[in-house]
KEROTOR-732528 format. One line per 5 residues: their letters; for each residue z, x, y of N, C-alpha, C. Coordinates in nm, 4 decimals. Atoms other than C-alpha are relative to their C-alpha. Example, Ala and Ser with C-alpha at 12.3 -4.5 7.8 and 13.67 -1.06 7.14 Angstrom:
<nodes>
as = 0.0000 0.0890 -0.1190 0.7800 1.2300 -0.4500 0.0000 0.0900 0.1200  -0.0060 -0.0820 -0.1190 0.7140 1.3670 -0.1060 0.0730 -0.0770 0.1090
</nodes>
This chain:
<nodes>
xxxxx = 0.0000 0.0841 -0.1178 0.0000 0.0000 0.0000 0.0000 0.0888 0.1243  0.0085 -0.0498 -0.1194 -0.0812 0.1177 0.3456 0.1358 0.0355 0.0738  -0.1436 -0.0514 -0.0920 0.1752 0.2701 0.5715 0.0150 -0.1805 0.0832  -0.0067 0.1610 -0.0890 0.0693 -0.0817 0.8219 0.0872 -0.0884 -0.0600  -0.0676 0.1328 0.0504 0.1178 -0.3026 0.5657 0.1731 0.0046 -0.0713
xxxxx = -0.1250 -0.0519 0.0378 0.4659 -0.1233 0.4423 0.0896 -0.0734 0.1205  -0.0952 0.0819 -0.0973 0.6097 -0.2084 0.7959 0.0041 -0.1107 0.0096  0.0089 0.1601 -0.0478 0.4848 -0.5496 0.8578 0.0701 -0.0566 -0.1064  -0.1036 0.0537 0.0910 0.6861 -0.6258 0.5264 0.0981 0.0287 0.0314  -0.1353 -0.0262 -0.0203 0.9501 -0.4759 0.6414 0.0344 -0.0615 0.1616
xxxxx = -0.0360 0.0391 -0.1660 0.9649 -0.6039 1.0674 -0.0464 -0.1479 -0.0363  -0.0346 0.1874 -0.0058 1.1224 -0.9577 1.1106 -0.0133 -0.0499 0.1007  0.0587 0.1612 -0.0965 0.9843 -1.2424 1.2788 0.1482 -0.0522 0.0649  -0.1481 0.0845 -0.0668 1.2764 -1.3899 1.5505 -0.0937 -0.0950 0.0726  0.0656 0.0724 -0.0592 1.0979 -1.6916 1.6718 0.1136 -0.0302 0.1430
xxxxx = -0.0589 0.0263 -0.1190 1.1940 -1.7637 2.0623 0.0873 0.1176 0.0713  -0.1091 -0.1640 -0.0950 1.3673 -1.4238 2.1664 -0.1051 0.0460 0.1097  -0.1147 0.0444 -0.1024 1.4069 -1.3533 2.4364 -0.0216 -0.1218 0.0594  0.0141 0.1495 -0.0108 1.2731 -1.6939 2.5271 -0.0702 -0.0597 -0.0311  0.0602 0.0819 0.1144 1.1270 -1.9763 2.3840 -0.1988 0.0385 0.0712
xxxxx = 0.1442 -0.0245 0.0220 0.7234 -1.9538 2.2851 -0.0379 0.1534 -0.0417  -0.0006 -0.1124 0.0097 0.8068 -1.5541 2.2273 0.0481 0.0174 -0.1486  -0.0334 -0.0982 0.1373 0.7678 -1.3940 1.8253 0.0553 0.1332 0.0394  -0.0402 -0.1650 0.0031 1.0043 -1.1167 1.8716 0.0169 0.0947 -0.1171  0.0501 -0.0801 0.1131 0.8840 -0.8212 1.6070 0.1571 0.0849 -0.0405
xxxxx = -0.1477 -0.0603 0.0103 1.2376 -0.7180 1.5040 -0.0401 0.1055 -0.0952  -0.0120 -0.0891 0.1139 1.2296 -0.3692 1.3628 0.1187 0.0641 -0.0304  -0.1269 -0.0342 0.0821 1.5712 -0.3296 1.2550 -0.0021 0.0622 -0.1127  -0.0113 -0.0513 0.1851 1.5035 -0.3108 0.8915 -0.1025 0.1186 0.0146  0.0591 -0.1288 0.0100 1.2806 -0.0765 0.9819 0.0735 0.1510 0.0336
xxxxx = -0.0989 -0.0759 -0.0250 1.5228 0.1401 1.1588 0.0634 0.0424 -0.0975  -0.1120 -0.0413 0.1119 1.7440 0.1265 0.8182 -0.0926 0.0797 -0.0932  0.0901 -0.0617 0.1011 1.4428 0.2573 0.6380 -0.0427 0.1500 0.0282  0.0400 -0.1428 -0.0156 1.4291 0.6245 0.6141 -0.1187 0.0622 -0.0312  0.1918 -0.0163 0.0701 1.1162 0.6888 0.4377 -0.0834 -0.0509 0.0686
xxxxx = 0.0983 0.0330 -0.0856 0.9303 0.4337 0.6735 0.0043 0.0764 0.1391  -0.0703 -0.0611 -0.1128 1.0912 0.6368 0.9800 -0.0675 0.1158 0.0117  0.0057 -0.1201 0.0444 1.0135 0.9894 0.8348 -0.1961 -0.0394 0.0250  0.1106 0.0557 0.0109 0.6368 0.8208 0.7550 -0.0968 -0.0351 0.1566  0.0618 0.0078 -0.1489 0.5820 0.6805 1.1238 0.0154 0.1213 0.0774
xxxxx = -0.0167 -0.1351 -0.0825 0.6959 1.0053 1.2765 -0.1368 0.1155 -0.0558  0.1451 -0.0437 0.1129 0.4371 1.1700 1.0044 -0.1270 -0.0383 0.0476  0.1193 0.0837 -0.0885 0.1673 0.9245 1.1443 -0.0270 0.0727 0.1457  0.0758 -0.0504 -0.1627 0.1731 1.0148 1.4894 -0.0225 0.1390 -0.0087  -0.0122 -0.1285 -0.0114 0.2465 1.3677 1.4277 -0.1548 0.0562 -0.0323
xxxxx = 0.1337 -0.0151 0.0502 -0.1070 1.3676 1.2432 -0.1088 -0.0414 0.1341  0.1344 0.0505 -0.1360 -0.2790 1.1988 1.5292 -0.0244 0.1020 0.1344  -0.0409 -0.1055 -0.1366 -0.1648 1.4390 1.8281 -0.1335 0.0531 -0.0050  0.1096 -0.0679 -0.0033 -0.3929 1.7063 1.7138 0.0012 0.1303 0.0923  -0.0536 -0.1632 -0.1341 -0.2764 1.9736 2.0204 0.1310 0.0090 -0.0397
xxxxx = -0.1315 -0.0475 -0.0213 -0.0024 2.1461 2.1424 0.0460 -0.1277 0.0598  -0.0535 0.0861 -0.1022 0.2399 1.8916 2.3266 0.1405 0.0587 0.0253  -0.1559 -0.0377 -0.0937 0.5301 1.9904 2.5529 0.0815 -0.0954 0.0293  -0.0717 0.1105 -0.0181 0.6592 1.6851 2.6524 -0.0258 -0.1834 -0.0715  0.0461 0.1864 0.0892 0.7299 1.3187 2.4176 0.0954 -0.0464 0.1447
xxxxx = -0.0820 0.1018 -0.0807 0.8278 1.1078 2.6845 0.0319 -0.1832 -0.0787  -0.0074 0.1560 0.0677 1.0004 0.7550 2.5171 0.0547 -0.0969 0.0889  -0.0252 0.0793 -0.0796 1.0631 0.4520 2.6729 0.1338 -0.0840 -0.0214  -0.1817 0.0607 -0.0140 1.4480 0.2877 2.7304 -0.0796 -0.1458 -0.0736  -0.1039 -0.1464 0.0257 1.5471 0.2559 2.4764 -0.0768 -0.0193 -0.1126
xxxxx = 0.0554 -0.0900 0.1479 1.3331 0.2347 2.1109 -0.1049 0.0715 0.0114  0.0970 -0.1059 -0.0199 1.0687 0.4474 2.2523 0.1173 0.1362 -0.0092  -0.0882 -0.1298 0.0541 1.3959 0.6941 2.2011 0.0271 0.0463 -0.1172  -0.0262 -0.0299 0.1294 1.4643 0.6205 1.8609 -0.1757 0.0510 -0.0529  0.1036 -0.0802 0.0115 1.0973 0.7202 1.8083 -0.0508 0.1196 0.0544
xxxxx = 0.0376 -0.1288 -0.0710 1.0231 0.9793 2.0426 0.0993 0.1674 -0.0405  -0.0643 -0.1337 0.0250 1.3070 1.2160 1.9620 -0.0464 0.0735 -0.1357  0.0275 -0.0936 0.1016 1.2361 1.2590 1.6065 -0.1149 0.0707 0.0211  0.1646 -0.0342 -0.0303 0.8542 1.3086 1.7009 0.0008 0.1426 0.1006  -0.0849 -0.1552 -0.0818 1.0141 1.5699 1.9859 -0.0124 0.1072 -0.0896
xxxxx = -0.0654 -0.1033 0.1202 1.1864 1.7646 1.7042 -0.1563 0.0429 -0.0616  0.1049 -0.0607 0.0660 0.8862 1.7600 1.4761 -0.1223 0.0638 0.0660  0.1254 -0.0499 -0.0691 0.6445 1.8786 1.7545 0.0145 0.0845 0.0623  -0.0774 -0.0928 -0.0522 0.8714 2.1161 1.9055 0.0012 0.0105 0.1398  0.0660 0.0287 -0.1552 0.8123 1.9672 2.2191 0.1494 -0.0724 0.0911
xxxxx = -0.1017 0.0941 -0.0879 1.0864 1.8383 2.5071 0.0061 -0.1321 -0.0184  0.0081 0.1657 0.0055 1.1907 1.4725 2.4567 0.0640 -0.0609 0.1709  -0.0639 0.0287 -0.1318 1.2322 1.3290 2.8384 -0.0116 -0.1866 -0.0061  0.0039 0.1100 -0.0262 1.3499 0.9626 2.8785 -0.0719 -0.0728 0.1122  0.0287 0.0614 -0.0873 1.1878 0.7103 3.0783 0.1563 -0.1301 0.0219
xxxxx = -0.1404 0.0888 0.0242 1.5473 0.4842 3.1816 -0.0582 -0.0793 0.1005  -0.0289 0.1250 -0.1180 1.6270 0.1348 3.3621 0.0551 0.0768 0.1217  -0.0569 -0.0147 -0.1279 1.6971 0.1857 3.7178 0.1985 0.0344 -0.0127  -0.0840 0.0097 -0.0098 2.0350 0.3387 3.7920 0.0742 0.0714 -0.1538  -0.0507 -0.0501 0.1154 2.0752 0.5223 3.4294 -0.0111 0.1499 -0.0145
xxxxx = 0.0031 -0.1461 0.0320 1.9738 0.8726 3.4872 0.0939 0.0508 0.0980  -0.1017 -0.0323 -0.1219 2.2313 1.1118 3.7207 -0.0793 0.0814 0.0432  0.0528 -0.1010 -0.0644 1.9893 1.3405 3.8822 -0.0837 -0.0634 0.0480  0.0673 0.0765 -0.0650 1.7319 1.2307 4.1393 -0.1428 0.0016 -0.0789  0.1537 0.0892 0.0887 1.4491 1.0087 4.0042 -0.0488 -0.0700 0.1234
xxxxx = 0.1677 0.0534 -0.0337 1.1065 0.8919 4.0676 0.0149 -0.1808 -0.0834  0.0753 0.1768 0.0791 1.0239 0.4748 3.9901 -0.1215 -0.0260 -0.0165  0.1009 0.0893 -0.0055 0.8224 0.2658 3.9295 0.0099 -0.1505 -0.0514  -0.0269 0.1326 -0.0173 0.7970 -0.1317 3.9266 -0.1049 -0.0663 -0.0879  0.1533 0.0564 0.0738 0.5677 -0.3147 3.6720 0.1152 -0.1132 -0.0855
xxxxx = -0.0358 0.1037 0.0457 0.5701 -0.6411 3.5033 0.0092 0.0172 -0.1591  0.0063 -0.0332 0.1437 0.6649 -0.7103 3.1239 -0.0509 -0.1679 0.0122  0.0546 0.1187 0.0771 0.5009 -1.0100 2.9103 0.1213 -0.1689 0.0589  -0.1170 0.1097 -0.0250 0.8336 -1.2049 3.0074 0.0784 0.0274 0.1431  -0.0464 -0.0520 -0.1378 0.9203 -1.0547 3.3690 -0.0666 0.1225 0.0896
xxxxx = 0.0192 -0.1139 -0.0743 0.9651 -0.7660 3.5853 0.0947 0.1292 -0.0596  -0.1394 -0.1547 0.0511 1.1376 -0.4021 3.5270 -0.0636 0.0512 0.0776  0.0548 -0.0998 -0.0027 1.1232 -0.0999 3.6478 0.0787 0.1054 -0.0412  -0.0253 -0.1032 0.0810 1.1380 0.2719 3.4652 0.0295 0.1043 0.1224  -0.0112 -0.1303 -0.0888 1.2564 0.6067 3.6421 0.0014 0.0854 -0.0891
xxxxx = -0.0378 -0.1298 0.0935 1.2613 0.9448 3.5205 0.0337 0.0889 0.1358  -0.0707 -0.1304 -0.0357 1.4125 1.2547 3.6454 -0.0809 0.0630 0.0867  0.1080 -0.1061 -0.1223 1.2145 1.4819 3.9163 -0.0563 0.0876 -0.0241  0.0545 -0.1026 0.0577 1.2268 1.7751 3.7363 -0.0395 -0.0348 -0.1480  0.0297 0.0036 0.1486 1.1448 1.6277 3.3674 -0.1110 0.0380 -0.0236
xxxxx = 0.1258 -0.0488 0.0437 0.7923 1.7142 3.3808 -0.0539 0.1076 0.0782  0.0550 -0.0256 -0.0886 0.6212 1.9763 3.5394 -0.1829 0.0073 -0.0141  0.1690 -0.0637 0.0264 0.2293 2.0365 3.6251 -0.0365 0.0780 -0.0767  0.0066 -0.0268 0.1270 0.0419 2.0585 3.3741 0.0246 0.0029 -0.1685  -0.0571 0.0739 0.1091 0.2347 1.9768 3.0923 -0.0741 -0.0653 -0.0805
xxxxx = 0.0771 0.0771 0.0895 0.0736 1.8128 2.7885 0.1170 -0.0921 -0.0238  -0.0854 0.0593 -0.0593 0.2767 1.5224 2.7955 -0.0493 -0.1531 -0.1568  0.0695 0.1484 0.0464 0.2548 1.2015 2.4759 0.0938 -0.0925 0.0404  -0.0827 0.0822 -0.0673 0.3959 0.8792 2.5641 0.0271 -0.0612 -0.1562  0.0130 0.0488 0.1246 0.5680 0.6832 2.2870 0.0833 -0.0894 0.0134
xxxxx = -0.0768 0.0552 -0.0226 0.7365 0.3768 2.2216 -0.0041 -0.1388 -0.1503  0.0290 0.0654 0.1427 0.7891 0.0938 1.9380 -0.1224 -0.0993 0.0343  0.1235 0.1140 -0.0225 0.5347 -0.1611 2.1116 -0.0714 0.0225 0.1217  0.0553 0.0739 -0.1501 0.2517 -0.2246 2.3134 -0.0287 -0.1446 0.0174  0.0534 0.1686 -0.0211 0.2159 -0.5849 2.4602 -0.0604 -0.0281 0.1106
xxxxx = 0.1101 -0.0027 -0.0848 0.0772 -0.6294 2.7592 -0.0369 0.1460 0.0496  -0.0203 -0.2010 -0.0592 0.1067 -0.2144 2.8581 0.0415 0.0270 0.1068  -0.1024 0.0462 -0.1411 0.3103 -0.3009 3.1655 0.1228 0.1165 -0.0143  -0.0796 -0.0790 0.0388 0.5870 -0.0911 3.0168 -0.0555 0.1887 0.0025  0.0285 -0.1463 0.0367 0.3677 0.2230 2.9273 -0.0761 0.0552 0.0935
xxxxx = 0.0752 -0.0262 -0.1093 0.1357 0.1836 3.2206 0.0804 0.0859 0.1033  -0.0873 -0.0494 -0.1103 0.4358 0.2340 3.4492 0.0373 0.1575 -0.0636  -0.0535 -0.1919 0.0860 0.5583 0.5833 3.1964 -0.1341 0.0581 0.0270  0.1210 -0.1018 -0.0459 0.1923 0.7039 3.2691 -0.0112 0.0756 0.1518  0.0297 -0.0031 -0.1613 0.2083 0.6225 3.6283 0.0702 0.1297 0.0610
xxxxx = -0.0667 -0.0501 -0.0409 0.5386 0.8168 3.6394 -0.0569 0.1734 -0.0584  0.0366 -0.1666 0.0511 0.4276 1.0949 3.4332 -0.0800 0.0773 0.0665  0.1575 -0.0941 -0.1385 0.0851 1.1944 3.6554 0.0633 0.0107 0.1844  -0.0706 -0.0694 -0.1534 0.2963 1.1614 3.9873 0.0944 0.0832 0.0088  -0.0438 -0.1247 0.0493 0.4995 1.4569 3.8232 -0.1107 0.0724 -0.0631
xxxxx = 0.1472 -0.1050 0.0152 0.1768 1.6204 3.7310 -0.0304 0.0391 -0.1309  0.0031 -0.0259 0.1604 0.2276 1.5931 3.3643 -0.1723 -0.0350 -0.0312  0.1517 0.0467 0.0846 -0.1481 1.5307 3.1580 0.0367 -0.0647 -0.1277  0.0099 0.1320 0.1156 -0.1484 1.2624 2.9512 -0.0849 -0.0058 -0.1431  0.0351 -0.0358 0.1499 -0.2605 1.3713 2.5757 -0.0479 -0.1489 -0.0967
xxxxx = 0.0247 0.1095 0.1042 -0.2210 1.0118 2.4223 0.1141 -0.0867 0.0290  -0.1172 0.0829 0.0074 0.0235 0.7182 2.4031 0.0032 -0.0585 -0.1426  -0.0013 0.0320 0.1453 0.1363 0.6196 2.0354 0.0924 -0.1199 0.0120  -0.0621 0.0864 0.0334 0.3133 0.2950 1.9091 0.0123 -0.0348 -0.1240  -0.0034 0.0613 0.1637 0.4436 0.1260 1.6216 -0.0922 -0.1189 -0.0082
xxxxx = 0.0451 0.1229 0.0194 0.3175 -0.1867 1.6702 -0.0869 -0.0286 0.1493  0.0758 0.0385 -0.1316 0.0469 -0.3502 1.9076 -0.0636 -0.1197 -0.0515  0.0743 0.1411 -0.0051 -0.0276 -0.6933 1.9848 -0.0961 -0.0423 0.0334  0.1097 0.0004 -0.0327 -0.3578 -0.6767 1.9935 -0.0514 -0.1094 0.1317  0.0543 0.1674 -0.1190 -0.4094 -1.0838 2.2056 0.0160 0.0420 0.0609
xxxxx = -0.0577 0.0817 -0.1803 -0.1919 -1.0010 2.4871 -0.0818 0.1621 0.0299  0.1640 -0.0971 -0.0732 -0.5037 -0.6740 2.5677 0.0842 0.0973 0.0879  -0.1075 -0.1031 -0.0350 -0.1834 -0.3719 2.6160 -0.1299 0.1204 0.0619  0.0669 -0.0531 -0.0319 -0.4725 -0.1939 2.6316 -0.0432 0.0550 0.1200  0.0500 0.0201 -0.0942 -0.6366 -0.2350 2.9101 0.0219 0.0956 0.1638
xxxxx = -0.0296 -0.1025 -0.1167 -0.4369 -0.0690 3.1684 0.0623 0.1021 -0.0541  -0.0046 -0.1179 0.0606 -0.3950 0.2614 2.9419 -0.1672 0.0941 -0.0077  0.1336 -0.0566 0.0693 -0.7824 0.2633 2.8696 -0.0724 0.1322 0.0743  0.0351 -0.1191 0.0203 -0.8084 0.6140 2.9952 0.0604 0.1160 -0.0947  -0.0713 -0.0836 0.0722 -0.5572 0.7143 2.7907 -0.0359 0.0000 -0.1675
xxxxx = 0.0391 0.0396 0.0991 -0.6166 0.7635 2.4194 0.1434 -0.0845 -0.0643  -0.1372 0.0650 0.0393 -0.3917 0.5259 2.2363 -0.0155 -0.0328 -0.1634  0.0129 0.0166 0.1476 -0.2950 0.5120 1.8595 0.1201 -0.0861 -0.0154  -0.1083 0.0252 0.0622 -0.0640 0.2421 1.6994 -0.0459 -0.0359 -0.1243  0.0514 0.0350 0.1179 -0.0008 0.1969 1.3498 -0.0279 -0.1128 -0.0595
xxx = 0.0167 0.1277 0.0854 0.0435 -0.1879 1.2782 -0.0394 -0.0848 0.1614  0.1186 0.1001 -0.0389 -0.1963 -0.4558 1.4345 0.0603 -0.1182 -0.0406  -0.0531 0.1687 0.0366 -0.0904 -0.8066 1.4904 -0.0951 -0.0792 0.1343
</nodes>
């Protein structure tokens, strides 16, 4: 069986989270699964293809993915956080999610010019989330290598505002 179809057996359906008309892709059980964990980190690690210096992940399971992927790439892991979570002076940015507004900061010095830089996180849905981690990353002068995901909801077209970036996720819904 495919690595895809391994997760999608394993990530649970929460109908109405966070509010009603919303399938939220719960990967919990995936989390408990070491072998699928080890496997997705494996996945992207194959896709890269370069050097990379910096995994940037997104608050907060773009952390539980990005660090191991860090480690195995031997590359810096720099958070993207909610407003008000990092202690050293940060950079924003303001972008909409599928169900609101947010916005991400990072650090000043987390990236510098030049930098090969992947972005990573458990989902794309509309790309509101990863758009803004790009945005932040190139106005620190990082270069943008790729953005990876676990999962991508193909309908809601995450795409779209990445499509210079190359983007790999493993499971399709």
């Amino acid at each position: 069986m495919s690595l895809e179809n391994r997760i999608k057996e394993t990530i649970r359906d929460i109908p109405d989270f966070p509010k009603a008309g919303i399938v939220f892709k719960d990967i919990t059980p995936v989390l408990s699964n070491p072998c699928l964990m080890r496997e997705i980190t494996s996945a992207f690690v194959e896709r890269v293809g370069e050097k990379i210096d910096v995994v940037v992940g997104m608050e907060s399971r773009g952390f539980i993915f990005g660090v191991p992927l860090a480690m195995e790439l031997g590359a810096a892991f720099v958070p993207a956080r909610k407003p008000g979570k990092l202690p050293y002076e940060t950079i924003g940015y303001e972008y909409e999610l599928e169900y609101g507004t947010n916005r991400l900061e990072l650090h000043t010095d987390s990236i510098k010019a030049g930098q090969k830089v992947l972005i990573v996180d458990d989902l794309l849905a509309t790309g509101g989330t990863a758009d803004a981690t790009a945005k932040l990353v190139e106005r620190l002068g990082g270069d943008i290598v790729g953005c990876c995901f676990v999962i991508e909801l193909d309908f809601l077209n995450g795409r779209a505002p990445l499509e210079k970036h190359d983007i790999f996720s493993i499971v399709h819904y």
